[in-house]
C-alpha positions in Angstrom: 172.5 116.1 -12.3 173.5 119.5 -14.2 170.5 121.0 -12.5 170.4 119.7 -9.6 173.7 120.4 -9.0 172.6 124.4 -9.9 170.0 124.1 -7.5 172.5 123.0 -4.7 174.4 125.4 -5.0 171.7 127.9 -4.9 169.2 126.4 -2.4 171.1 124.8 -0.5 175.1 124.5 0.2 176.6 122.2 2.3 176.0 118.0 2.6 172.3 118.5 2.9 172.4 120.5 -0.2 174.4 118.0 -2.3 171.7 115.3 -1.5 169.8 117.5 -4.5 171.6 116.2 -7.2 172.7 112.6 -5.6 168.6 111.7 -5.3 168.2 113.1 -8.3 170.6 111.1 -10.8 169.5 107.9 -9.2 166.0 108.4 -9.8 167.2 109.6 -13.6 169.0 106.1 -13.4 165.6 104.2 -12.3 163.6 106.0 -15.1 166.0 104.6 -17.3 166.4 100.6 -16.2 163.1 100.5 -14.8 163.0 97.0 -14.0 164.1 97.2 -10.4 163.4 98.8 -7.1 165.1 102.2 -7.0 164.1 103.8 -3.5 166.8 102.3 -1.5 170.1 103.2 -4.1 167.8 106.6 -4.3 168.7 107.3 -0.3 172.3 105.9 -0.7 172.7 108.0 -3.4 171.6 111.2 -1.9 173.8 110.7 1.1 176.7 109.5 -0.6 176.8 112.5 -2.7 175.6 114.7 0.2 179.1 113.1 2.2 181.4 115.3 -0.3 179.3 118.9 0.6 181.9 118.7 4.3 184.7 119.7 1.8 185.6 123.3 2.1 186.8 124.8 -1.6 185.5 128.4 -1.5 189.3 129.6 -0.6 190.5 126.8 -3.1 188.1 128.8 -5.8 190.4 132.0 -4.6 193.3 130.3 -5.8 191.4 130.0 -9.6 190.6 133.2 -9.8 194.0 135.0 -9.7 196.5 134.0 -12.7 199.2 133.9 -9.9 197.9 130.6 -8.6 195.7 129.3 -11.3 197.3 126.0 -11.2 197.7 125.3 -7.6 193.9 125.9 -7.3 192.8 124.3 -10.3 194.7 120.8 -9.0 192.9 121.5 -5.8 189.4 122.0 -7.3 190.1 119.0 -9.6 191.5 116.8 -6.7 188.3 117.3 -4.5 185.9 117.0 -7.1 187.5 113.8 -8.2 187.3 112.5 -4.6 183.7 114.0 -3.9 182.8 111.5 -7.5 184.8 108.8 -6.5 183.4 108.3 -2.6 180.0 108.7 -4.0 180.1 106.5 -6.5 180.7 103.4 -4.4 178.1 104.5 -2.0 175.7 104.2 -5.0 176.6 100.6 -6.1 176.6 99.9 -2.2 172.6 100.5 -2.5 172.4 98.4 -5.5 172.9 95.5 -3.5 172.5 96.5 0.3 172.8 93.3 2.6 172.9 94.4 5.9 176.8 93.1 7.0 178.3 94.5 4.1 177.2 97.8 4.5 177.7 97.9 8.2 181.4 96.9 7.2 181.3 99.5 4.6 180.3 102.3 6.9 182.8 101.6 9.8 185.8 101.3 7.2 184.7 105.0 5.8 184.4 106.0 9.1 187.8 105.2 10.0 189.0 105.8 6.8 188.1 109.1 7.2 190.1 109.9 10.4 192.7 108.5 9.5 193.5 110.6 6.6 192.2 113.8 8.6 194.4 113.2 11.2 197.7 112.1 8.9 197.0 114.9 6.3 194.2 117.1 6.5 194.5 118.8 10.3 198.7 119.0 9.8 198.0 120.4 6.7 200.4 118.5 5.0 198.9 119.1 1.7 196.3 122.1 1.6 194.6 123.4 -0.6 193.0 126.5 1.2 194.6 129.8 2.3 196.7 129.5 5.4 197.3 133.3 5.7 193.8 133.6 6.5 191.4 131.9 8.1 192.7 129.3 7.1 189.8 126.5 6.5 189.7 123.1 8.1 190.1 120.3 5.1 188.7 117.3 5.3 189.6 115.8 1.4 192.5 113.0 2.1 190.2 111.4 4.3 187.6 111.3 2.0 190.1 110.1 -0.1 191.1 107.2 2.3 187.1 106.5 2.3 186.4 106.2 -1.2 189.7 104.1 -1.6 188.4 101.3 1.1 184.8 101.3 -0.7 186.5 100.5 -4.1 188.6 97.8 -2.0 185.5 96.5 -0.3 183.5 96.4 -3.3 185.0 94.4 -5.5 185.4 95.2 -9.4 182.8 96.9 -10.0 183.4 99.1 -7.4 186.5 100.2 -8.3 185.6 100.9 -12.0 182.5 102.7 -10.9 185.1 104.5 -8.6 187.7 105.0 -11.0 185.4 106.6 -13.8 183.2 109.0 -11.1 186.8 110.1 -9.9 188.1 110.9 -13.7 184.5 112.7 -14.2 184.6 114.5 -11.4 188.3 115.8 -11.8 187.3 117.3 -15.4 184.0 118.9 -14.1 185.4 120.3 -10.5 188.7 121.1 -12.1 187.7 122.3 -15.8 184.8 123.9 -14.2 186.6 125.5 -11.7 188.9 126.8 -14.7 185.9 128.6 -16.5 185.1 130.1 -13.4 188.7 131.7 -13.0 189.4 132.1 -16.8 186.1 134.4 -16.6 186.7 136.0 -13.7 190.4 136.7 -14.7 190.0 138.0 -18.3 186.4 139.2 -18.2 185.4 140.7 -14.5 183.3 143.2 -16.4 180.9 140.9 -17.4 177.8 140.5 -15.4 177.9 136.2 -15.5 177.4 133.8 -13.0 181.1 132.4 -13.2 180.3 130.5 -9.8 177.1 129.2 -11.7 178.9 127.8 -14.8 181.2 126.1 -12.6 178.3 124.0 -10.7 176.4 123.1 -14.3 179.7 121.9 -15.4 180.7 119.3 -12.6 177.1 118.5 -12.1 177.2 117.5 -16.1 180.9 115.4 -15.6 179.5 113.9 -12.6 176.6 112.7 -13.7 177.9 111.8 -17.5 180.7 109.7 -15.4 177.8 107.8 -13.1 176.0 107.3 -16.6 178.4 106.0 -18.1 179.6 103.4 -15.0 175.8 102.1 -14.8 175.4 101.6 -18.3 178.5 99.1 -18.5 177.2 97.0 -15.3 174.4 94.6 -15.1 172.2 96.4 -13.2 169.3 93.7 -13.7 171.6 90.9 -12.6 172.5 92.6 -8.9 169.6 91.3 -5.6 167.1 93.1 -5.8 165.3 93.1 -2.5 161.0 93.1 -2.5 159.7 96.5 -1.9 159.7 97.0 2.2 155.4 97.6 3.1 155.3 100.8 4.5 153.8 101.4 8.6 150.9 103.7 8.5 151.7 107.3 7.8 150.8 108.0 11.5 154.1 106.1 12.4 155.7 106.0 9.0 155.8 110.1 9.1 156.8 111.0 12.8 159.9 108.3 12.6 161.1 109.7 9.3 160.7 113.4 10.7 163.0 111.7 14.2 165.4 110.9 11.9 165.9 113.4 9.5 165.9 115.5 13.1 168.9 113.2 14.2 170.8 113.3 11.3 170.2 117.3 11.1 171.4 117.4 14.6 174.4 115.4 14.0 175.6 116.9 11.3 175.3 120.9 12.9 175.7 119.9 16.2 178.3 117.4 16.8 182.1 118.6 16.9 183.2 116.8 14.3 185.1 117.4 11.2 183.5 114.6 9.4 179.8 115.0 11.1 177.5 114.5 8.3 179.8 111.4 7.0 179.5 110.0 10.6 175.7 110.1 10.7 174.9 109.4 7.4 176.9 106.3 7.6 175.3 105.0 10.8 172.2 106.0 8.7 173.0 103.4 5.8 172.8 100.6 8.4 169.9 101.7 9.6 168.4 101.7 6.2 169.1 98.1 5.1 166.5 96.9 8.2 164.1 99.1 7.9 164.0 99.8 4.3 160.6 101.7 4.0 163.0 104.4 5.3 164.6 104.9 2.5 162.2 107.2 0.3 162.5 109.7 3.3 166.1 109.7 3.5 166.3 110.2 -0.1 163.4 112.6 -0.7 161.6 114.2 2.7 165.4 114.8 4.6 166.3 116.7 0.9 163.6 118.9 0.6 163.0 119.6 4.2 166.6 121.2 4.2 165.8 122.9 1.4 162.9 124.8 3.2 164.4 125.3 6.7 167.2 127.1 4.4 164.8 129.2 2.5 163.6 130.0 6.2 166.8 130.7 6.9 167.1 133.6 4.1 164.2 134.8 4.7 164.7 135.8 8.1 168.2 135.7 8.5 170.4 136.6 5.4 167.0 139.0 3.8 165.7 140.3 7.0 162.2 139.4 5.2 160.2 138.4 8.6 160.7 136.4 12.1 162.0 133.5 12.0 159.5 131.5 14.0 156.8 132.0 11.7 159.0 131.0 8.3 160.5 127.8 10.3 156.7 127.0 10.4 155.9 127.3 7.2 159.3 125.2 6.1 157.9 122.7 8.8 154.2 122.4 7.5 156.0 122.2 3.0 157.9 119.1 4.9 155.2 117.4 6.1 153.6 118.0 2.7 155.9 116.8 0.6 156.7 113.7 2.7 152.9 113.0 2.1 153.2 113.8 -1.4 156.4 110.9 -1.7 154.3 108.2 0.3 151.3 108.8 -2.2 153.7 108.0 -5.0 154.0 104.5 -4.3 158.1 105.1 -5.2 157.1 105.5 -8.8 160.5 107.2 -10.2 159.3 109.3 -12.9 156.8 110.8 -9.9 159.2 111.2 -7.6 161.9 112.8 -10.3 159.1 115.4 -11.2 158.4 115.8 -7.8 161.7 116.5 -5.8 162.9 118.2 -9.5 159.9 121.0 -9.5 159.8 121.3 -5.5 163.0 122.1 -5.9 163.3 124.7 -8.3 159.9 126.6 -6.8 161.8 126.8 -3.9 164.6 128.4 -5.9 162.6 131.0 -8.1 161.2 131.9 -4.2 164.3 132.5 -3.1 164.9 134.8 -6.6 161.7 136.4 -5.7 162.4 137.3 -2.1 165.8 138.8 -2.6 166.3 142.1 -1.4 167.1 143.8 -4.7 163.0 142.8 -5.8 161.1 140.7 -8.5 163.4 141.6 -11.0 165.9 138.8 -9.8 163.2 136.0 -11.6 164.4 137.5 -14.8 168.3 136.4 -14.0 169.5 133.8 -16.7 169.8 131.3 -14.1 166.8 131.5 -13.0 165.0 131.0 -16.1 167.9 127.8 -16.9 166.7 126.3 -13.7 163.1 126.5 -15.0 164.2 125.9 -18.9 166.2 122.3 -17.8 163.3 121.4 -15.8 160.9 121.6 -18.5 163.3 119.8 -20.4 164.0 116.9 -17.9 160.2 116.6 -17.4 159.5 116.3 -21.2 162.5 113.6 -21.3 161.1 111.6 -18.5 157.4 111.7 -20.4 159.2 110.1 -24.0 161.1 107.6 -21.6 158.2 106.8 -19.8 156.4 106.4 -23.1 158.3 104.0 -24.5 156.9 99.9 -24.9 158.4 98.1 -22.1 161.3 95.9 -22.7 160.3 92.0 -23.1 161.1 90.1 -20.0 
């Protein structure tokens, strides 16, 4: 989750960005208790992590990095990543065991979770953790806050532990991390590091060390675990998943709403628990195809490379690729960690190459760590994969 958590930040941004990471520590979590079907916690777990990207904390980081208000940014930092854990979390544990009621119940109660803390807290700015002397940011945190609290109360025990740990994990790496990122900034601006950078690996390790920890204390093999949905043929299978990921893209940029991506994604959930074969889409195709409409995006936009049209196309025509490259996978995890892992990281050392200042950028330190922990998490996943298989 350390890198993919690095590569959101780089390739991505936003909800649809934080889906990176949240597919990818569920798929590290199915490579490790192999003995269930992954794909549907895989697409619950990408758009439960991609529901905390709506938080805004780039002024919050403005706070860090002056030793004036240190501290007042550094509870801020730590109080959204805690929340940004803790909502996810539950949503993860929700696709462990995803009868169709329960997460229909789930989703409304986040939904109205939600604006009910954003209309008691966030839009008075009761509590705010952004800059109100300018442009002041629109906060959506309490409610998320509100949202995570009515999953752990839904959920039972186990939710609220899983809860609980993700929102102590995600305090230290948000808030600590945020702290390195200020310390640095504050006492060394000379030096030519990516403070921002150090930050991301940080929380991405608390966040996913917290999630570890949770999964490995629950009994993962005890929880339903549903048969494998038979996929339509990829004549249908391909144009509905490209429909959705379309609606939820068009939700979440188009509707006025503070909470748009939550919204969406949580009307998405439902519709995941009938039509399950869904799910490997939602988790894998929606990620990367965000991921190449926003190296599009540089490219024509933020680098002035080329037209747009033409890169949209190309984004398009890598989407439809990789979704056929997930359906031929037959939701092996190990596959589908390589493959969303190193389709995601190409796309980044792209985005190094293309950058205005030249080539030179694929010699940058992050660059080569994004390459250096992919080699390592591939070699990992081999000596996992090699292992003899646990006796029944």
């Amino acid at each position: 989750m350390m890198l993919g958590w690095g590569l959101r930040g780089f390739i991505g941004g936003g909800p649809f960005g934080a889906m990176i990471p949240g597919a990818m520590v569920v798929l590290a979590l199915a490579v490790l208790y192999p003995r269930r079907d992954w794909t549907l916690p895989a697409a619950f777990g990408a758009i439960g992590v991609g529901f905390g990207g709506e938080m805004t904390y780039g002024q919050t980081v403005g706070f860090i990095v002056k030793p004036e208000t240190f501290w007042w940014g550094f509870l801020g930092l730590g109080l959204k990543g805690a929340i940004w854990a803790a909502l996810a979390a539950p949503v993860i544990l929700l696709g462990l065991r995803p009868a169709p009621r329960p997460v229909a119940l789930a989703a409304g109660a986040m939904i109205l979770a939600t604006w009910t803390g954003w209309k008691l807290i966030n839009e008075p700015k009761l509590i705010y953790f952004s800059n109100l002397l300018d442009r002041p940011r629109p906060e959506i945190w309490a409610g998320f806050l509100l949202a995570a609290a009515a999953l752990a109360a839904l959920g039972g025990a186990t939710a609220r532990r899983w809860a609980a740990v993700a929102f102590l994990g995600g305090f230290i790496g948000f808030g600590v991390g945020g702290a390195i990122q200020g310390l640095g900034r504050i006492y060394a601006p000379t030096w030519n590091l990516h403070w921002w950078k150090y930050m991301e690996f940080f929380f991405g390790y608390c966040f996913g060390f917290a999630l570890a920890w949770a999964a490995a204390r629950t009994d993962l093999q005890t929880m339903p675990d549903p048969a494998p949905a038979p996929a339509p043929p990829a004549w249908l299978e391909l144009p509905v998943a490209a429909l959705v990921a379309a609606a939820l893209f068009a939700v979440a940029w188009h509707v006025e709403l503070r909470f748009a991506y939550l919204l969406g994604g949580s009307l998405l959930l439902v519709v995941l628990t009938r039509y399950r074969w869904l799910a490997r889409h939602a988790a894998y195709s929606i990620t990367f195809a965000a991921v190449a409409f926003d190296l599009a995006r540089y490219w024509s936009k933020e680098y002035q490379r080329g037209p747009a049209e033409p890169a949209y196309a190309v984004a398009a025509l890598a989407a439809l690729l990789f979704a056929l490259a997930v359906r031929r996978t037959n939701d092996d995890p190990a596959r589908l960690l390589n493959l969303l892992m190193w389709a995601c990281v190409a796309d980044a050392t792209l985005k190094f190459a293309i950058h205005p200042d030249g080539l030179r950028n694929l010699l940058d330190h992050v660059a080569l760590a994004f390459v250096l922990m992919a080699v390592a998490a591939t070699r990992m996943i081999a000596r996992l994969e090699a292992r003899p298989a646990p006796a029944p």
